[in-house]
N, C-alpha and C positions, 0 to 999 in steps of 0.2 A: 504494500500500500504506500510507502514510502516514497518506494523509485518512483510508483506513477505520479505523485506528487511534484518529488523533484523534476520528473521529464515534463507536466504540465506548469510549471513555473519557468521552468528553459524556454518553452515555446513561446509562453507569453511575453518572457522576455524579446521575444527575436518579433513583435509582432509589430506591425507598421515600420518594418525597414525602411522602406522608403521615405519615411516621415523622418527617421531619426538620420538616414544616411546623406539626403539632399536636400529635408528641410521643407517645409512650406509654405516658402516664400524664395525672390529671388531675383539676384540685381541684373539688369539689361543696361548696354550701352548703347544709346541711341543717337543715328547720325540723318542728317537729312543734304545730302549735296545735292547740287550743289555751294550750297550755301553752309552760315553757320546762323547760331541764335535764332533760328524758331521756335516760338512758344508751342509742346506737344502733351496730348492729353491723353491718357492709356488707360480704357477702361475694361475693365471685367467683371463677370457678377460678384467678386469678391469688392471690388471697392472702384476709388478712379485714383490716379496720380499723375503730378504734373513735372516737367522734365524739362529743359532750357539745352537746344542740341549744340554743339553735341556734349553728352551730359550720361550721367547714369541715374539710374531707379531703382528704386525696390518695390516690387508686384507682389501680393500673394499671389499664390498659384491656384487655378480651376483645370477643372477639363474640359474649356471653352479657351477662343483664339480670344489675344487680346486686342482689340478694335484702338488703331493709333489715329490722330487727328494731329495735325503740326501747320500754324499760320505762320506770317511772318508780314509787315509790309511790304510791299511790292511783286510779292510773291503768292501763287496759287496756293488753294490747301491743298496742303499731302492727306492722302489717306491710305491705310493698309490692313493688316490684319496681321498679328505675329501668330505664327500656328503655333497650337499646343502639340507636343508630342509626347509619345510615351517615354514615362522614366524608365532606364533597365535595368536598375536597381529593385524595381516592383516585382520584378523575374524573380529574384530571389525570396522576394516575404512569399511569394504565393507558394514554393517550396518548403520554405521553414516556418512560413505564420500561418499557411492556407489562410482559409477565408476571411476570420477576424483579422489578420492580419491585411488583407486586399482591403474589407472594407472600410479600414482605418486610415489605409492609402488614399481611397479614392475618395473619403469624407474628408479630407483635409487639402485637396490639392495634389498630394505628393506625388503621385502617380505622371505628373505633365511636368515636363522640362520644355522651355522657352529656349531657342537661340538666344547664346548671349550676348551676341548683338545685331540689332536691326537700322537697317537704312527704309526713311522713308526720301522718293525724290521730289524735290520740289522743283517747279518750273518757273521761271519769271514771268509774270503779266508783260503781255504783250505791250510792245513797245517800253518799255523799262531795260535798259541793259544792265546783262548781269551783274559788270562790274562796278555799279553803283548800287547794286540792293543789297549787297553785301554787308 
C-alpha cells in the first residue's frame, strides 16, 4: 500500500510538465519594418498588452493565435496573427502525468508556445516617403 502511495505522489509530482517546464506565460520580440516605434496591441483571451516596436512583451499563453494591431503616423496598420503552436514539452506530461497532467496543461496555457519573435510589416501611406516616417 505504501509503494502505490509513493508511485501516486511521483506522478503527481511530474503533473503539468508543461506548466512547470515552459511556464505560462511568455516574452515575444516584436518588430514591425520597415520602420521603428509603432505603437502595437496583442491581444488574447487571456488579457491585451501593449509593446513600443521594436520592443519585447510578456503574453500569457492560450491555445488561440495572438491577434497583433501596430499604428504609427504616416504609416498603414499592420495587422497579423502570431500562431499558437504546440509545446513539446506537453509530449512528455501526457507520458508521465496522463490526463491530469494534459489537463493542467491545457487549463493554463502551457500547452502553446508562441515564436519568439514576430515581424508585423508596415507600409507607408501613400505619398509619405519612407525616409521621413521614420
Amino acid at each position: 500500500m505504501k509503494s502505490v502511495s509513493v508511485i501516486m505522489l511521483a506522478l503527481a509530482s511530474l503533473c503539468g510538465c508543461a506548466s512547470i517546464v515552459s511556464g505560462t506565460k511568455q516574452t515575444l520580440l516584436i518588430t514591425t519594418p520597415p520602420t521603428t516605434g509603432a505603437n502595437c496591441v496583442l491581444t488574447n483571451s487571456a488579457g491585451m498588452w501593449t509593446v513600443s516596436s521594436p520592443g519585447s512583451v510578456t503574453v500569457k499563453k492560450t491555445r488561440q493565435n495572438i491577434v497583433i494591431t501596430c499604428t504609427k503616423d504616416g504609416w498603414q496598420e499592420g495587422f497579423a496573427a502570431i500562431p499558437a503552436n504546440y509545446e513539446d514539452s506537453t509530449t512528455g506530461n501526457i507520458i508521465a502525468g496522463g490526463i491530469i497532467g494534459l489537463a493542467v496543461d491545457v487549463s493554463t496555457g502551457a500547452v502553446t508556445k508562441y515564436p519568439n519573435a514576430f515581424e508585423v510589416r508596415m507600409m507607408p501611406l501613400p505619398g509619405i516617403p519612407e525616409a521621413s516616417a521614420e
